[in-house]
N, C-alpha and C positions, 0 to 999 in steps of 0.2 A: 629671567628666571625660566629656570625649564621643567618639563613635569616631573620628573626627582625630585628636584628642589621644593619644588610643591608639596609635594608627597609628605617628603621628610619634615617639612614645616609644620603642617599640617599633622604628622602624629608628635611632635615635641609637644605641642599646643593641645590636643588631648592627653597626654600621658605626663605633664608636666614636670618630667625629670628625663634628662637624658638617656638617663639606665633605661627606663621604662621602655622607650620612645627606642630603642638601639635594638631590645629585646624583641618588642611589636616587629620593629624591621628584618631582624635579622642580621644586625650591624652589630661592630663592637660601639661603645661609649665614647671612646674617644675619635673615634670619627662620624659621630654625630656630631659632639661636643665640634669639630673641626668645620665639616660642613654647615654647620650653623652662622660659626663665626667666617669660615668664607662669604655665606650669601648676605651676610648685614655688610659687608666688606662690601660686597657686591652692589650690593641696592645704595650705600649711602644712607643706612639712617639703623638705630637699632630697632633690634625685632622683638627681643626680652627685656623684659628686670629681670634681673640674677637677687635672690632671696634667699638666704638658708639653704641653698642646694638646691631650690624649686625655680623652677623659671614660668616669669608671667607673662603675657602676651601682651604687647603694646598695641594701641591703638589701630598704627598701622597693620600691624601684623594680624588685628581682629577681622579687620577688612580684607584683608588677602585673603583671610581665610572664608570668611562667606560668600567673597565674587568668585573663589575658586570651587563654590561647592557644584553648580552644575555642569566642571569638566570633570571631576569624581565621578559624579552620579551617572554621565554618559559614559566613562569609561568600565565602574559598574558590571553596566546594563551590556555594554558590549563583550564582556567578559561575558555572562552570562548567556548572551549571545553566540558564542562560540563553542561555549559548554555542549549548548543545543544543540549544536550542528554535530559537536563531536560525538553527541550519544544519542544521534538520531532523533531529537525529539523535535526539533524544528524545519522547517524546510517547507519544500513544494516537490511534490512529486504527478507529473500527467499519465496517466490510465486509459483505456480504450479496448473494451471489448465485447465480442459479438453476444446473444442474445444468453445461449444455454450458458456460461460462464460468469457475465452480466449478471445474471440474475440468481445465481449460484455459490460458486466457489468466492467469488469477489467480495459481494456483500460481507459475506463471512470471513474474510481475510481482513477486510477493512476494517471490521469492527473491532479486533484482537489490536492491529496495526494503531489505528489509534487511542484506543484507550491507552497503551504504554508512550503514545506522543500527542496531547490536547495541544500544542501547537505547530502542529505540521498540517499544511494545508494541502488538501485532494484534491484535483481536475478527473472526474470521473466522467467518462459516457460509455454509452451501449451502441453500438452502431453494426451495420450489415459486415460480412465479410472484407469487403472488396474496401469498404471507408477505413476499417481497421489497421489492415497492409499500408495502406496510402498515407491513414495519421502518421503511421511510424516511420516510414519512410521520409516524410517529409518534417517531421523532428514536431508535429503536432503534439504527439504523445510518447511519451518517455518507453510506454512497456506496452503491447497489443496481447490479446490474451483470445485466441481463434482455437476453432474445433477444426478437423480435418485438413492440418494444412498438408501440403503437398512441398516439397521441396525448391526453396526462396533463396536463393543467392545473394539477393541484395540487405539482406536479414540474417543475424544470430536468429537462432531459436532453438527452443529448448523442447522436449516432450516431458508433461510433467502428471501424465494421467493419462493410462491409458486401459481400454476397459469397453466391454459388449454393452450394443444397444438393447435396450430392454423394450418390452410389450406392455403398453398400461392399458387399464378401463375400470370403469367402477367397481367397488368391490362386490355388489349384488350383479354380474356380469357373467352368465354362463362360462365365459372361458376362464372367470377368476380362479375357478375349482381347478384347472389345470396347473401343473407346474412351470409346464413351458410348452411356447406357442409356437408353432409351424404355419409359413402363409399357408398352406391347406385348411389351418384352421378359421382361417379369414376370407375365405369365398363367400359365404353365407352372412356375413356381418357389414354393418355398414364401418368401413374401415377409412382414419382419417391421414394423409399423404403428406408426406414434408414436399416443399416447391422443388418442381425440376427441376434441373439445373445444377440445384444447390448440393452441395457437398456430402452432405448426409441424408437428401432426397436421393440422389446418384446411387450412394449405397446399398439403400432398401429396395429400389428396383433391381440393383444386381443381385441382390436373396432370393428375390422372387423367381428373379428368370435362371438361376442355379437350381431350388428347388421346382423347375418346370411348371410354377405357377402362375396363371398371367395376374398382370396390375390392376386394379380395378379399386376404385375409390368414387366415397359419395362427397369430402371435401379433402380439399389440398391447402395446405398452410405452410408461407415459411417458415415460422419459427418453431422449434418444441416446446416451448410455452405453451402459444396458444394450442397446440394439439393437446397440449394435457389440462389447459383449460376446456375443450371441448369435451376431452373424454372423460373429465369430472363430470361431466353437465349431459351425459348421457346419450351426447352426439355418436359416438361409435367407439374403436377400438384404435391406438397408435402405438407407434414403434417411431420410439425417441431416444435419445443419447443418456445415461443412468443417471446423471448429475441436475435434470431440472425436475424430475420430479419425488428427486430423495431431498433435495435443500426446500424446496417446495410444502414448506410443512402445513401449508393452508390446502393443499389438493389432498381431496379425499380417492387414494387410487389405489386400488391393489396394480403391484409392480411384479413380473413375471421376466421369466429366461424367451429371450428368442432365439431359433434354430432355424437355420443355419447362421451360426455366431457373425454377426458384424460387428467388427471393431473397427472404434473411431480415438481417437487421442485426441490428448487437451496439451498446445503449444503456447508458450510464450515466447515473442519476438521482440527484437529492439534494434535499434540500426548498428553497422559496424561502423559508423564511421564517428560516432560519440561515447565515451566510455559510460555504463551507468552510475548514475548519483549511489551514495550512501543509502537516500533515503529508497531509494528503487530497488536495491538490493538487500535494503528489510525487508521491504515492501514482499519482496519475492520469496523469502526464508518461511513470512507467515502464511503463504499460498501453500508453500510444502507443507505446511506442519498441518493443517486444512486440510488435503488431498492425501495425505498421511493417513488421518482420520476417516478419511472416505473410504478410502481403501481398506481400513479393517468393515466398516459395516457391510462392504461390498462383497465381503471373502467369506 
């Protein structure tokens, strides 16, 4: 017997008329009626009493029918299982990115992202620049999500936000009353320094040494986070990338224009050597619609 056969056994035996059993299939009558009598042909034993036009289930054919219930239920569930896959609502997708976007745009994406899929499973982290390239590169993480990239050959990557670093400090902050901040306005403050090196540390010293002011800082931190955790906390003044302390809705910061404009873009990467998933390519629809939204409050 094969699972047809099953099938079809199996709705005679709920619908106990052929008509029924033909219409549930989507078959005509008489080749139920056929099928029938092939597989009792087949097995060697009858499957029905024939009654008044009603057909009863024999004994053996009651057992067929309960030892066959959990290839149903597995097949079911695997239907059901594909349903998933096909509207996105199941899967596994892997994630990876640096701090200001991490703690930013992502949160807020994932959350939209799965509320419309409770079973699709996330491999999220946050990690430095330099681990982000390499997860993806090396198929760790399906999508990398970096500020300031520079041109990657061994990477797709997309620019999907792009936009001036801003000046924050407490909102009781003598420079708050301004509109926008010039390093001239930051000689006289104790002013907090993204880490050298780093990609949008690099930038803010090229501001400075354009508008002919030298560098001078009382603390240097990698991340914009922690710079806007210190300049809540009344450590001093920074100049951060827009997005960690607009999604940041626990910093209490007035947020300010800096001049001379430094722009930094917000990239997503993924390797060319693997196409991405379905679900990575939701995953990325809701990032737009996210930065979408940023973009109007930013405009």
């Amino acid at each position: 017997m094969n699972l047809r056969q099953i099938e079809l056994l199996r709705a005679v035996m709920r619908c106990e008329t052929t008509v029924r059993a033909a219409q549930e299939l989507g078959l005509s009558q008489p080749a139920v009626s056929n099928a029938i009598k092939h597989l009792e042909g087949q097995v060697g034993f009858p499957l029905f009493e024939r009654v008044n036009n009603r057909l009863f289930p024999t004994a053996e054919a009651r057992a067929i029918y309960q030892d066959s219930d959990p290839i149903f239920q597995m097949h079911a569930a695997l239907e059901a299982k594909v349903q998933d896959l096909k509207e996105n609502r199941a899967g596994h997708v892997r994630l990876i990115a640096t701090p200001p976007l991490g703690y930013s745009v992502i949160p807020r994406a994932l959350g939209s992202f799965l509320a419309k899929r409770p079973k699709m499973r996330v491999f999220f982290d946050v990690r430095r620049f330099e681990n982000v390239i390499d997860s993806v590169e090396n198929g760790v993480a399906e999508l990398g999500f970096v500020m300031g990239l520079n041109e990657n050959r061994a990477l797709n990557a997309e620019v999907f936000f792009s936009e001036r670093m801003v000046c924050v400090m407490r909102p009781d902050h003598p420079l708050a009353e301004k509109n926008t901040i010039y390093p001239s306005d930051l000689r006289s403050v104790p002013f907090i320094a993204l880490e050298r090196g780093s990609r949008m540390g690099t930038i803010v010293r090229q501001a400075f040494t354009e508008a002919g002011e030298p560098f001078n800082f009382a603390v240097e931190v990698r991340y914009c986070n922690t710079a806007c955790v210190l300049a809540e906390n009344g450590v001093g003044v920074a100049v951060v990338d827009p997005l960690s302390p607009l999604f940041s809705g626990h910093y209490n910061l007035a947020i300010r224009a800096f001049e001379p404009a430094v722009q930094v873009s917000a990239s997503v990467v993924s390797s060319r050597k693997r196409p991405l998933s379905r679900a990575a390519e939701a995953f990325l629809r809701e990032v737009r619609v996210v930065v979408g939204e940023v973009a109007g409050k930013l405009a």
